[in-house]
Biopython code that builds the backbone (N, CA, C, O; Angstrom):
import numpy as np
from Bio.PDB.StructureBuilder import StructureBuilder

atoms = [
    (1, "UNK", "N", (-15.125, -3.408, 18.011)),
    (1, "UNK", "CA", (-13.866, -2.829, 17.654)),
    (1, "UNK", "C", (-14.035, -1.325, 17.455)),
    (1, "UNK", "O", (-14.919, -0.812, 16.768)),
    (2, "UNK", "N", (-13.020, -0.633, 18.182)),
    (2, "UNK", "CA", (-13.931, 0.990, 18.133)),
    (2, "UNK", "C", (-12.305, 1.278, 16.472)),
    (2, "UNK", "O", (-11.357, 0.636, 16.019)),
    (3, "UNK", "N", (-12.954, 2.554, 16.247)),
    (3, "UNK", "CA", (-12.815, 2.778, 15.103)),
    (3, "UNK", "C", (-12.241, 4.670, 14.998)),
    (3, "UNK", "O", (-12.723, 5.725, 15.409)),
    (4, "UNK", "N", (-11.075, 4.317, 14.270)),
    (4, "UNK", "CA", (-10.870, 5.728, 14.515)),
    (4, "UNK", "C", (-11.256, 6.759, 13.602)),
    (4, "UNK", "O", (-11.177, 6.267, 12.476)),
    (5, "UNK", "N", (-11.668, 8.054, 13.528)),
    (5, "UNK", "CA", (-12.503, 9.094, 12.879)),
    (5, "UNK", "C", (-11.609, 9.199, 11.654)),
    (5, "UNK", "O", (-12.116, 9.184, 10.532)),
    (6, "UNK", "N", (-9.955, 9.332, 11.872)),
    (6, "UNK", "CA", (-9.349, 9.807, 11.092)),
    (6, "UNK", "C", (-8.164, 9.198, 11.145)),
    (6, "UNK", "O", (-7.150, 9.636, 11.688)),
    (7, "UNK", "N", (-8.308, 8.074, 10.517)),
    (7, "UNK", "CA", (-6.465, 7.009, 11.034)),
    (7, "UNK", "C", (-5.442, 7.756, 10.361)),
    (7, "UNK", "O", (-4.398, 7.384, 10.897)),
    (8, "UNK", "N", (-5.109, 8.786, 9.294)),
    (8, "UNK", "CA", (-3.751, 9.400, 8.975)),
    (8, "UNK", "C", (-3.601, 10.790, 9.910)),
    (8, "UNK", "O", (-4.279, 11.781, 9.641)),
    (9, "UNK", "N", (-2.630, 10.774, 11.060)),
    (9, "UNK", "CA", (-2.279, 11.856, 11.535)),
    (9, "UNK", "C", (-1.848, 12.983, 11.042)),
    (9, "UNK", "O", (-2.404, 14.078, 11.121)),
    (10, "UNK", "N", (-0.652, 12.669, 10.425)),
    (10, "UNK", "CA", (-0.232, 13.674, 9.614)),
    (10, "UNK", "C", (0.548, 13.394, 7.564)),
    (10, "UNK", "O", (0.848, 12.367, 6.956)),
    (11, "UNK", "N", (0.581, 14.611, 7.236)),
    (11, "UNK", "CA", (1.481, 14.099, 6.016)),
    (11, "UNK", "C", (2.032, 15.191, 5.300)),
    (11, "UNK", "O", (1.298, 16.173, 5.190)),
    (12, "UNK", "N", (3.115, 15.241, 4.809)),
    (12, "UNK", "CA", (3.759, 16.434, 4.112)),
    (12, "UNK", "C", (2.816, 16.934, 2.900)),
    (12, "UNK", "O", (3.153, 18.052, 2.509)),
    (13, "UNK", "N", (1.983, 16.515, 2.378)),
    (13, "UNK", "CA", (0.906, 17.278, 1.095)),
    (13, "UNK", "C", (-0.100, 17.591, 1.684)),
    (13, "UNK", "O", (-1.121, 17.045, 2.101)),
    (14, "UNK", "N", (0.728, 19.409, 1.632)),
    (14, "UNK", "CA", (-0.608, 20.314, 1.807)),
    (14, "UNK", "C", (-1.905, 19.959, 1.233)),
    (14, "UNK", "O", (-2.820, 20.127, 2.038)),
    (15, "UNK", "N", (-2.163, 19.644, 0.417)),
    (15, "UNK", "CA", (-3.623, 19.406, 0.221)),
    (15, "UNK", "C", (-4.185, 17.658, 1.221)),
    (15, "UNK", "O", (-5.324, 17.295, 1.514)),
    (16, "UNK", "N", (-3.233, 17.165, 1.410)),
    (16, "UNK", "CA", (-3.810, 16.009, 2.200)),
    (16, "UNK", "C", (-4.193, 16.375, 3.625)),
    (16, "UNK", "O", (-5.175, 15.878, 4.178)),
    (17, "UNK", "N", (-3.648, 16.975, 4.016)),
    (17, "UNK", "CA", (-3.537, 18.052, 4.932)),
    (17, "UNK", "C", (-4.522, 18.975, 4.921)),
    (17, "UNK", "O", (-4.041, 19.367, 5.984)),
    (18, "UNK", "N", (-5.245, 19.550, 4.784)),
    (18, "UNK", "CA", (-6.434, 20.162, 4.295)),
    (18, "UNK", "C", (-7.333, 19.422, 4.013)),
    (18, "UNK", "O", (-8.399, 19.986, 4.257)),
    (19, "UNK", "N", (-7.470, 18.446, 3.624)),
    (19, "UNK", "CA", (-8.817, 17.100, 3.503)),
    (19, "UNK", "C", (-8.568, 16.097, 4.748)),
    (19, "UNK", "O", (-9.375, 15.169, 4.814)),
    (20, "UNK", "N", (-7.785, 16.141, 5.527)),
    (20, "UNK", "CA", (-7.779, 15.796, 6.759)),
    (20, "UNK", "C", (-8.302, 16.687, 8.101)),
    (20, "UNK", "O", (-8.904, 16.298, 9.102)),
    (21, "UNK", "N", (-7.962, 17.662, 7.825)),
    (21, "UNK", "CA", (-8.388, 18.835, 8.863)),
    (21, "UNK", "C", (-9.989, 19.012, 8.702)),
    (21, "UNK", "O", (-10.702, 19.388, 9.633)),
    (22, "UNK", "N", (-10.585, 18.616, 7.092)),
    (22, "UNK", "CA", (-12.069, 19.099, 6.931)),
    (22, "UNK", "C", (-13.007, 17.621, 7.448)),
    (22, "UNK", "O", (-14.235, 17.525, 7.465)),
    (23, "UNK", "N", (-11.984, 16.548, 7.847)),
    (23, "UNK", "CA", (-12.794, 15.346, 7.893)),
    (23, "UNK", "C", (-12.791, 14.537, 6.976)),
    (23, "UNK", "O", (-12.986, 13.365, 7.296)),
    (24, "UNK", "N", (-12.607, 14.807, 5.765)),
    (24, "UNK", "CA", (-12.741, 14.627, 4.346)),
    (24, "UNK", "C", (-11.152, 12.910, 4.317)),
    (24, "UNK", "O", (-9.933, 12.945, 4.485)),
    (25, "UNK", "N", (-12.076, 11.810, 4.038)),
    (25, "UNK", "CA", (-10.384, 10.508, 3.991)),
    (25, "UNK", "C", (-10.772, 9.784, 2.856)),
    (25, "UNK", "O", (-11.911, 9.345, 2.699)),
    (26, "UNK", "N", (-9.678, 9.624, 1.911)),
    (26, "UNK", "CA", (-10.175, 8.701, 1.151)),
    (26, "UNK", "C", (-10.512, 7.323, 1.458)),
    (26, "UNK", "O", (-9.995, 6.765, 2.426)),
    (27, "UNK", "N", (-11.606, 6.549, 0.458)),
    (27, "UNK", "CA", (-11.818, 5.376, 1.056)),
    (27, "UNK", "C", (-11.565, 4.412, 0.120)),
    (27, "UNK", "O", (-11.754, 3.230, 0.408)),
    (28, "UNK", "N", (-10.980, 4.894, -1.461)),
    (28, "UNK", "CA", (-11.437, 3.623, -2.308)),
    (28, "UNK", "C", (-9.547, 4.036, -2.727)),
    (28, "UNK", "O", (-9.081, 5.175, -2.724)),
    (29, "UNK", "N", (-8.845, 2.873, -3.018)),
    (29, "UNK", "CA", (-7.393, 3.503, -3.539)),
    (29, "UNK", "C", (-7.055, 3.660, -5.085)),
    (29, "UNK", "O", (-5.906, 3.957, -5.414)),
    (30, "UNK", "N", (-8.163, 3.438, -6.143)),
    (30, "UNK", "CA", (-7.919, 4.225, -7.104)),
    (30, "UNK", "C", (-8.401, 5.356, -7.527)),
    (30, "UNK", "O", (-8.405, 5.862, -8.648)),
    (31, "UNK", "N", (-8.876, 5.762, -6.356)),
    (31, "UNK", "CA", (-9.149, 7.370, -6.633)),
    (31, "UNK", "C", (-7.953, 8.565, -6.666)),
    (31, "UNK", "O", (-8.172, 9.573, -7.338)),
    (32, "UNK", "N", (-6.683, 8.428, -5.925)),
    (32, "UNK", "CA", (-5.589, 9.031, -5.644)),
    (32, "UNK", "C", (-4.506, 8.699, -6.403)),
    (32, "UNK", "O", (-3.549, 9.418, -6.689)),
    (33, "UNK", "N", (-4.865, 6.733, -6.940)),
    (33, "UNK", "CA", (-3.680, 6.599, -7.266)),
    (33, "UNK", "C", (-2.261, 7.262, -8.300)),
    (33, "UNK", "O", (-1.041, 7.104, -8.263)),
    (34, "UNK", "N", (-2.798, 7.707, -8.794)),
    (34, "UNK", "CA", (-2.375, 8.648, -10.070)),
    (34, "UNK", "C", (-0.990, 9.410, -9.468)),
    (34, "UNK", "O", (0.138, 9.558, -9.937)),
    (35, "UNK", "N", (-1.632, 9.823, -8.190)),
    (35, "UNK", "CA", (-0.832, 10.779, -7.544)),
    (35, "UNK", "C", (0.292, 10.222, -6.497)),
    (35, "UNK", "O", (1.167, 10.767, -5.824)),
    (36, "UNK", "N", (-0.081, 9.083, -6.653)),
    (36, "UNK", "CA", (1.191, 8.523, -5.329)),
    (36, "UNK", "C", (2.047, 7.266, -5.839)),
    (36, "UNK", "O", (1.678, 6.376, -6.606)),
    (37, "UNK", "N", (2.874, 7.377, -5.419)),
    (37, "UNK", "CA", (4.287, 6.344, -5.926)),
    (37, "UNK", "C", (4.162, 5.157, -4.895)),
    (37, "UNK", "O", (4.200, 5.343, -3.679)),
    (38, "UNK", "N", (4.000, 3.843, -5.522)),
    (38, "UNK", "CA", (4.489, 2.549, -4.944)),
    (38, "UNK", "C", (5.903, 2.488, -4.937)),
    (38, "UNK", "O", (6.608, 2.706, -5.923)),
    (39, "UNK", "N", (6.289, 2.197, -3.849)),
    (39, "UNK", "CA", (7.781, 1.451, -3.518)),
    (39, "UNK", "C", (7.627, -0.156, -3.073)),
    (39, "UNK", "O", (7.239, -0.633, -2.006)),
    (40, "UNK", "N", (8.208, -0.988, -4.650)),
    (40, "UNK", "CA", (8.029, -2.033, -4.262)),
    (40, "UNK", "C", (9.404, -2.596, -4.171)),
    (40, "UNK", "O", (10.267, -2.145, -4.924)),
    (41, "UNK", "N", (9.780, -3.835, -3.056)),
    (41, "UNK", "CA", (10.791, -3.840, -2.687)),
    (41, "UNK", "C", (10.730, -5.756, -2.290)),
    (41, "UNK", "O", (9.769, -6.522, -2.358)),
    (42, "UNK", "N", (12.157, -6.018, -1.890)),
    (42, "UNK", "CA", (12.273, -7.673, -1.363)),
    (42, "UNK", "C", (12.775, -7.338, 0.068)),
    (42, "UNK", "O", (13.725, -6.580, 0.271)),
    (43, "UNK", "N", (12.231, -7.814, 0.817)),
    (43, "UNK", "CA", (12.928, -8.054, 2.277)),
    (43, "UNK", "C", (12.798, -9.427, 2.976)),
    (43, "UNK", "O", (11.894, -10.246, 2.813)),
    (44, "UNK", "N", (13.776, -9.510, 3.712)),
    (44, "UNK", "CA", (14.247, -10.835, 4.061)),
    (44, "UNK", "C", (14.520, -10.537, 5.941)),
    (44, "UNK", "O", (14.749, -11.493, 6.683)),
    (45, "UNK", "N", (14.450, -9.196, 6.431)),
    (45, "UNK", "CA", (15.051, -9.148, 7.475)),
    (45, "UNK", "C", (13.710, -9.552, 8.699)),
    (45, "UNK", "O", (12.554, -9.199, 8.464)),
    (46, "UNK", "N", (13.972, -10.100, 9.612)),
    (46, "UNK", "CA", (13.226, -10.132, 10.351)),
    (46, "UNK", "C", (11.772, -11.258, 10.486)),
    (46, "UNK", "O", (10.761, -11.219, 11.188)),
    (47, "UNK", "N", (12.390, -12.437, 9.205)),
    (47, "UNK", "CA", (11.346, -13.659, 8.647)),
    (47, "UNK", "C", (12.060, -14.321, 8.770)),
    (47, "UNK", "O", (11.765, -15.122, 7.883)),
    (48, "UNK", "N", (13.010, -14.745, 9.289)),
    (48, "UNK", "CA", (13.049, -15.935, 9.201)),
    (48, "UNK", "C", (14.264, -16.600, 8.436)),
    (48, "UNK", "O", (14.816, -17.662, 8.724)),
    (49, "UNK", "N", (14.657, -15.436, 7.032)),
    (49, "UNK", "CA", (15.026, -15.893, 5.845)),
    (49, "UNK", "C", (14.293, -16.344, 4.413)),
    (49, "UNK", "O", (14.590, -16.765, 3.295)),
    (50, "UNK", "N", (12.736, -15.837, 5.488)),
    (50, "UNK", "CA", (11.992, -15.790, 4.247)),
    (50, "UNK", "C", (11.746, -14.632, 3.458)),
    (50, "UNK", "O", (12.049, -13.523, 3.896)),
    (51, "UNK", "N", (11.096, -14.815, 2.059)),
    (51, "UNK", "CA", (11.307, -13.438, 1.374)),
    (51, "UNK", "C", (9.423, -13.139, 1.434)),
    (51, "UNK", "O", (8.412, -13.796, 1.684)),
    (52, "UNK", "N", (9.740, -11.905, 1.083)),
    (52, "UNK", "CA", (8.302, -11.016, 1.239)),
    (52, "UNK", "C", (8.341, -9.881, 0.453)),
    (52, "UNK", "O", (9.148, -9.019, 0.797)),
    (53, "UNK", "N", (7.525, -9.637, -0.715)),
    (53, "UNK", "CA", (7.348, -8.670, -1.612)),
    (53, "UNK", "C", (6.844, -7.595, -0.670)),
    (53, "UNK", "O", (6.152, -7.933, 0.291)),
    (54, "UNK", "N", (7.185, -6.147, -0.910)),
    (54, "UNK", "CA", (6.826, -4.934, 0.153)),
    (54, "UNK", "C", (6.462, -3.929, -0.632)),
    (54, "UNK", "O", (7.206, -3.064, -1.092)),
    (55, "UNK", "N", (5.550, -4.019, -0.754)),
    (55, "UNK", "CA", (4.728, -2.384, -0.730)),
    (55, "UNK", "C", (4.774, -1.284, 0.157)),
    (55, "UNK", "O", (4.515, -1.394, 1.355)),
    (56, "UNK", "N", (5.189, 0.076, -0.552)),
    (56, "UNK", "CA", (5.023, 0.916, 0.809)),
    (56, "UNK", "C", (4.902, 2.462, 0.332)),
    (56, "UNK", "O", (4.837, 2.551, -0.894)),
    (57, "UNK", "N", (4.874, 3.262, 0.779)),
    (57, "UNK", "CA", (4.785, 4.854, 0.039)),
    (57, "UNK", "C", (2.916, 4.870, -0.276)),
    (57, "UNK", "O", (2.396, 5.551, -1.160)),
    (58, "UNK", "N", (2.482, 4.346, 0.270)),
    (58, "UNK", "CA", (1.160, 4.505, -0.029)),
    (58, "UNK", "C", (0.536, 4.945, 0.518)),
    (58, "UNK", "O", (0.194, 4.066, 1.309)),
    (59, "UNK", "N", (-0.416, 6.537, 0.948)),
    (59, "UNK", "CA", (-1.071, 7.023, 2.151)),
    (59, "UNK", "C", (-3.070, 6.484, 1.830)),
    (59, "UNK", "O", (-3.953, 7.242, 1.428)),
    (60, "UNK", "N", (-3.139, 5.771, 2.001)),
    (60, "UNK", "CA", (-5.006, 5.095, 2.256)),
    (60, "UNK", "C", (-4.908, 4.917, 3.412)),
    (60, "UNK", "O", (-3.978, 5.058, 4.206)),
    (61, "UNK", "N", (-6.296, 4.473, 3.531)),
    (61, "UNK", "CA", (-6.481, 4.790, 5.051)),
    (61, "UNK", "C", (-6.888, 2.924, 5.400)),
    (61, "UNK", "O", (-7.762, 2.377, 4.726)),
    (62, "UNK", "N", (-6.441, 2.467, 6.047)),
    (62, "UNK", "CA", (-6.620, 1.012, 6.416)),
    (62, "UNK", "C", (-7.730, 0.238, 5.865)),
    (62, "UNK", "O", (-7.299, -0.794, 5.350)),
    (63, "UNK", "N", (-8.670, 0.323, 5.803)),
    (63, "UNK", "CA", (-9.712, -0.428, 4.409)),
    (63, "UNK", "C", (-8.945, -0.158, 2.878)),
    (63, "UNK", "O", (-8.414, -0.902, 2.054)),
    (64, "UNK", "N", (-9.134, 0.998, 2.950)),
    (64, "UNK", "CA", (-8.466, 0.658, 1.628)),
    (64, "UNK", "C", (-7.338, -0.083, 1.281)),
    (64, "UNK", "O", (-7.316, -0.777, 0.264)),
    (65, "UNK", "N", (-6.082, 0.047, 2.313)),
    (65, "UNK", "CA", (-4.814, -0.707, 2.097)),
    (65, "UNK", "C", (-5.625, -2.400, 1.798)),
    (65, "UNK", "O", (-5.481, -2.996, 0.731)),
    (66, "UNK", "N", (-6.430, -2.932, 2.932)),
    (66, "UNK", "CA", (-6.701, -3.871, 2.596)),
    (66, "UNK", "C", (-7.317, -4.895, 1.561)),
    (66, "UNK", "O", (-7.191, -6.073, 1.225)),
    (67, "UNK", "N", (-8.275, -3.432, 1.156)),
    (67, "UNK", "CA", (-8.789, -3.914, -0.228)),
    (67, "UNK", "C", (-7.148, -4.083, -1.266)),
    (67, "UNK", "O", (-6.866, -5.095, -1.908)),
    (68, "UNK", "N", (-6.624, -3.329, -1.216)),
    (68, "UNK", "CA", (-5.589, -3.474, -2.398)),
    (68, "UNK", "C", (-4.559, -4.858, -1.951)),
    (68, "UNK", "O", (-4.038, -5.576, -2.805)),
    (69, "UNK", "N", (-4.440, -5.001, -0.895)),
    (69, "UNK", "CA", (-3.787, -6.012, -0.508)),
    (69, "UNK", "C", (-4.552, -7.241, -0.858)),
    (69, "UNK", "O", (-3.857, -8.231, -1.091)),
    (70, "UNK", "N", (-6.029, -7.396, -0.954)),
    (70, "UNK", "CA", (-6.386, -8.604, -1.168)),
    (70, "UNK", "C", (-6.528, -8.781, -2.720)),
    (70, "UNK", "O", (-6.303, -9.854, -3.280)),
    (71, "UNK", "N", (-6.911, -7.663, -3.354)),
    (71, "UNK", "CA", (-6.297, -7.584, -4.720)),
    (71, "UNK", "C", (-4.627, -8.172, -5.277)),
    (71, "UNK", "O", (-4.411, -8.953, -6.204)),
    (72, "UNK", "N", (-3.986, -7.750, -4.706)),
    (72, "UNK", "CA", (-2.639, -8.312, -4.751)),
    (72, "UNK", "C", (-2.450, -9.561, -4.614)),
    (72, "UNK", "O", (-2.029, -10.218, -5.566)),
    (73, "UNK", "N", (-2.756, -10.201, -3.267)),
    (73, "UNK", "CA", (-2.849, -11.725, -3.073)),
    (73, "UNK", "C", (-3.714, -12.315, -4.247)),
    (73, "UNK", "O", (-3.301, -13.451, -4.478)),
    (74, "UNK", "N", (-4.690, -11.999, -5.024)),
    (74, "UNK", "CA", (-5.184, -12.966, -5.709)),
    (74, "UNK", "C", (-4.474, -13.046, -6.726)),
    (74, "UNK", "O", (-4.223, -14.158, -7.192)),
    (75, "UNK", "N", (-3.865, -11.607, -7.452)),
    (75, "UNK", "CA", (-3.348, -11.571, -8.491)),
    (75, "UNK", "C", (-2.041, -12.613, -8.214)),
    (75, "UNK", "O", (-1.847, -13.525, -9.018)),
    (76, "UNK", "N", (-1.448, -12.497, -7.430)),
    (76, "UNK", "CA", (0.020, -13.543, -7.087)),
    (76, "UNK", "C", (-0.330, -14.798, -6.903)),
    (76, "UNK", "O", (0.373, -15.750, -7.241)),
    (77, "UNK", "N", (-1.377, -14.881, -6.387)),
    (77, "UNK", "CA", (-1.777, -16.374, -5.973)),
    (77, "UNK", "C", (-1.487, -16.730, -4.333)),
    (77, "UNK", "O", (-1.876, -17.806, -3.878)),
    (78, "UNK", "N", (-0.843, -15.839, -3.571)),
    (78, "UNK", "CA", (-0.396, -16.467, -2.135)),
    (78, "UNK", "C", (-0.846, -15.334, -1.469)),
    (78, "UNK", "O", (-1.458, -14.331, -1.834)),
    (79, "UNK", "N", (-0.417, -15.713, -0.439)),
    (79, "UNK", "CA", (-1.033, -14.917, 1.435)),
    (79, "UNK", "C", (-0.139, -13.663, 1.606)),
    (79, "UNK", "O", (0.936, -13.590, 1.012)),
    (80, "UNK", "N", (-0.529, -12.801, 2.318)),
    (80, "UNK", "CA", (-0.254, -11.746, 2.422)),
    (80, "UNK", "C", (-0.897, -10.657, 3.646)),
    (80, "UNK", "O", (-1.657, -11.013, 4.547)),
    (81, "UNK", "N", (-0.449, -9.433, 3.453)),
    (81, "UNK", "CA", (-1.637, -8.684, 4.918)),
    (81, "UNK", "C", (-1.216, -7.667, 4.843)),
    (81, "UNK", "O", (-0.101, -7.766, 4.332)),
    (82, "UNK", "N", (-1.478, -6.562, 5.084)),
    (82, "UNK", "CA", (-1.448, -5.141, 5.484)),
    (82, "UNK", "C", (-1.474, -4.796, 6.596)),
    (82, "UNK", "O", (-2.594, -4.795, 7.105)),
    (83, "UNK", "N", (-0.714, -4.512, 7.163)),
    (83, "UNK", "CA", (-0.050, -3.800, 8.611)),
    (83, "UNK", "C", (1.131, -2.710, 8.268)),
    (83, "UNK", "O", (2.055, -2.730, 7.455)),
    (84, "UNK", "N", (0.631, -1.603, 9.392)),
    (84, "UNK", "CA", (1.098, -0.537, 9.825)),
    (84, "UNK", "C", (1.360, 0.742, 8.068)),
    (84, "UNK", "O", (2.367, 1.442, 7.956)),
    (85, "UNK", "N", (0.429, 0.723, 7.183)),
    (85, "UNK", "CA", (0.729, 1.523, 6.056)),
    (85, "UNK", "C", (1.531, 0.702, 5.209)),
    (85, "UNK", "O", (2.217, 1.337, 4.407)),
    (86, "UNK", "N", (1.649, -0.803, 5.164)),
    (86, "UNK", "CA", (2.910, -1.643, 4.313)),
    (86, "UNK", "C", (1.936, -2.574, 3.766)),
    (86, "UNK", "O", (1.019, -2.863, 4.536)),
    (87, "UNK", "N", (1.922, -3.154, 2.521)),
    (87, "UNK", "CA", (1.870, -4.514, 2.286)),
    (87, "UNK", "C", (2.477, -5.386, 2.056)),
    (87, "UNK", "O", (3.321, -5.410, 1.160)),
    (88, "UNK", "N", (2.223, -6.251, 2.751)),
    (88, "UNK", "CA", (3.256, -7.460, 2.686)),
    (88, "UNK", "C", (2.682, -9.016, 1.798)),
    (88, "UNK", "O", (1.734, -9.744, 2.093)),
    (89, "UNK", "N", (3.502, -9.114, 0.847)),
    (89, "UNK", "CA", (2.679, -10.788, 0.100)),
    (89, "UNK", "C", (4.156, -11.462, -0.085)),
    (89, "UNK", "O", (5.273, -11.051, -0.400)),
    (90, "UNK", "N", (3.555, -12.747, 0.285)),
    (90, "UNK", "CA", (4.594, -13.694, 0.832)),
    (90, "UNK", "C", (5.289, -14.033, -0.740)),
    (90, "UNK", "O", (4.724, -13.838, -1.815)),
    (91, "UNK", "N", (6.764, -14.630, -0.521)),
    (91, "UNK", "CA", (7.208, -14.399, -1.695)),
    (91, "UNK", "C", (7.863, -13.357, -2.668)),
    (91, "UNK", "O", (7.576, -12.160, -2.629)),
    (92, "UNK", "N", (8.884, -13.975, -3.660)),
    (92, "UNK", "CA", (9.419, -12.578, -4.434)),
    (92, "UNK", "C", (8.703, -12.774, -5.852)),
    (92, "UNK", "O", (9.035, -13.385, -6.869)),
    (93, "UNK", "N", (7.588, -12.011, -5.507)),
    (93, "UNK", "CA", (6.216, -11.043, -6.626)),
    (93, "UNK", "C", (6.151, -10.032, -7.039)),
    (93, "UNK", "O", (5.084, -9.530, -7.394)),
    (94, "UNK", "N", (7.719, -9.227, -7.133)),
    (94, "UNK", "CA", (7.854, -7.703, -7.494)),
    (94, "UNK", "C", (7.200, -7.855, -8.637)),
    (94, "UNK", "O", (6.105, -7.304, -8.525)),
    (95, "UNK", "N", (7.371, -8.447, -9.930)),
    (95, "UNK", "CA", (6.997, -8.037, -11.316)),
    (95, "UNK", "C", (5.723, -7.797, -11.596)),
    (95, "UNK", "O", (5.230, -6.912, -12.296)),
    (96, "UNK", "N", (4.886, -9.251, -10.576)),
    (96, "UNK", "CA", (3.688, -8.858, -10.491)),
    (96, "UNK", "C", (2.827, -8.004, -10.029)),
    (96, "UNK", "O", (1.757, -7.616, -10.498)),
    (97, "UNK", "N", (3.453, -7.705, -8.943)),
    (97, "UNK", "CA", (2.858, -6.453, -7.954)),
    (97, "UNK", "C", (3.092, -5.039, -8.769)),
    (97, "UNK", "O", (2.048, -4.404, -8.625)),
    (98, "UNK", "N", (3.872, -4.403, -9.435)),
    (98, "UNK", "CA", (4.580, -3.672, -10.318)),
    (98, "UNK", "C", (3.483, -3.909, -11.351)),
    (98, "UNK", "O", (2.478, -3.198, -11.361)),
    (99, "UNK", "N", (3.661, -4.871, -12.193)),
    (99, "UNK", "CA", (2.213, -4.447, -13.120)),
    (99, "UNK", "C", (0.945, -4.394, -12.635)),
    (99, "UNK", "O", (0.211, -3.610, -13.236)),
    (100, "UNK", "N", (0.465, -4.995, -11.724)),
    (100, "UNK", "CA", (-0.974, -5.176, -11.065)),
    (100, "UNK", "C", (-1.552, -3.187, -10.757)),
    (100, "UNK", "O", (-2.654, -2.696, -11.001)),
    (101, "UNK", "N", (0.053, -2.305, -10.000)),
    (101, "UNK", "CA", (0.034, -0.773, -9.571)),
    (101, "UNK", "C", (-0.025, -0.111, -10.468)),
    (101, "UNK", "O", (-0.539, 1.007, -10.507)),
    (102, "UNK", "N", (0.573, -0.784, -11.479)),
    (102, "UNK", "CA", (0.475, 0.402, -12.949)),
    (102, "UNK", "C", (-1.056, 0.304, -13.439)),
    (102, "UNK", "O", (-1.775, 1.288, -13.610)),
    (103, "UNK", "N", (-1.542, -1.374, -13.688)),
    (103, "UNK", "CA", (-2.388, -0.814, -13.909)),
    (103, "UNK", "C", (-3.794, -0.733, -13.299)),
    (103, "UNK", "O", (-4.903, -1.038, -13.736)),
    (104, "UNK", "N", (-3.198, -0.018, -11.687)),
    (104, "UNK", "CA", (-4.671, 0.579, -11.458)),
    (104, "UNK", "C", (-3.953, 2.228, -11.559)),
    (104, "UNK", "O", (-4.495, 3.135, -10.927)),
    (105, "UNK", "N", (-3.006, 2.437, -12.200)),
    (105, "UNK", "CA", (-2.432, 3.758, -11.897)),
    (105, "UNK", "C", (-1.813, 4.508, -11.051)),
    (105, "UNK", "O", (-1.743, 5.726, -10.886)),
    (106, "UNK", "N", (-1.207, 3.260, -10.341)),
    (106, "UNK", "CA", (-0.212, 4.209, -9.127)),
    (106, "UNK", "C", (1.782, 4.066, -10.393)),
    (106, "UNK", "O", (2.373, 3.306, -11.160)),
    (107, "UNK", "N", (1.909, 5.494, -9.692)),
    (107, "UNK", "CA", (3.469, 4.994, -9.985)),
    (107, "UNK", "C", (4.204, 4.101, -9.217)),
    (107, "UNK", "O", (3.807, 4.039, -8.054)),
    (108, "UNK", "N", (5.244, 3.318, -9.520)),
    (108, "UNK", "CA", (5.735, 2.132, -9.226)),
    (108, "UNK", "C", (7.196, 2.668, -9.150)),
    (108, "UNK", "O", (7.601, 3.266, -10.147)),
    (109, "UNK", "N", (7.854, 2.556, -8.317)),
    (109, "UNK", "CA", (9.389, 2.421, -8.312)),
    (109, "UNK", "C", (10.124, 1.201, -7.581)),
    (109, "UNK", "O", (9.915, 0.897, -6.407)),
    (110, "UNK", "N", (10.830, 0.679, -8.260)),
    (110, "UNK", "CA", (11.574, -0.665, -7.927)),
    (110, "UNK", "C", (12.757, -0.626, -6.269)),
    (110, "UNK", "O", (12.602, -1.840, -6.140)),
    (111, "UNK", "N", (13.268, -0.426, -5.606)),
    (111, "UNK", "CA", (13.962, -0.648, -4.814)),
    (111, "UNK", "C", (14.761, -1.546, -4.913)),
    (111, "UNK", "O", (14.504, -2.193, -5.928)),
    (112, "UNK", "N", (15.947, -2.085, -4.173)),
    (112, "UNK", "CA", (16.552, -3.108, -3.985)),
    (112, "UNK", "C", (16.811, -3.949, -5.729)),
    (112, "UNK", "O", (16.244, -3.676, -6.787)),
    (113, "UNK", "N", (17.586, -4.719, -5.519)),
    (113, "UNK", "CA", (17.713, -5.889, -6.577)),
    (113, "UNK", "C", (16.689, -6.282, -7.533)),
    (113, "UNK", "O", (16.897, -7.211, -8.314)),
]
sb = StructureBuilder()
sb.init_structure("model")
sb.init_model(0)
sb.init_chain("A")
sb.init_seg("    ")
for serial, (resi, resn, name, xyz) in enumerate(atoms, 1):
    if name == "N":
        sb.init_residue(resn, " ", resi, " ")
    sb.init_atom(name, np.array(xyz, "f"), 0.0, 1.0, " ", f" {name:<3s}", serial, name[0])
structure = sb.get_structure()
């Protein structure tokens, strides 16, 4: 599986932007978290009619999303995955997912219902 040098192209924070240009990516996601806002949300479109807790607003770089995603699934108890910068865990798990971000220290904002 080839592997890319630098999976975030671009991003509006100048300083992310500058640790991208030097090579420089984060790899672990509570190192940043402090600084970046979870948007956790319910969506239903495009399942089926099933529901799916959504994570999103999060810039890591694909290992890391996954580590936090499998963190998430255990804390909820069910299946889940990380694709395209989103996490997705099956089920409506906002409350849990919401405390699990606080406390590794990301900010949390609610969306939707």
């Amino acid at each position: 599986m080839k592997q890319r040098s630098n999976p975030l192209v671009y991003s509006t924070d100048p300083e992310e932007n500058a640790r991208l240009q030097s090579g420089e990516i984060e790899k672990t996601p509570s190192s940043k978290a402090a600084k970046q806002t979870a948007i956790v949300s319910l969506s239903r479109k495009g399942r089926g009619g099933k529901s799916v807790t959504l994570v999103t607003g999060l810039r890591h770089c694909p290992e890391a999303l996954e580590t936090l995603a499998k963190r998430l699934k255990q804390v909820c108890g069910c299946g889940g995955s990380a694709k395209a910068g989103e996490i997705l865990i099956q089920g409506d798990h906002r409350d849990k997912v919401a405390v699990e971000l606080q406390a590794q220290g990301y900010n949390v904002k609610r969306s939707g219902g």
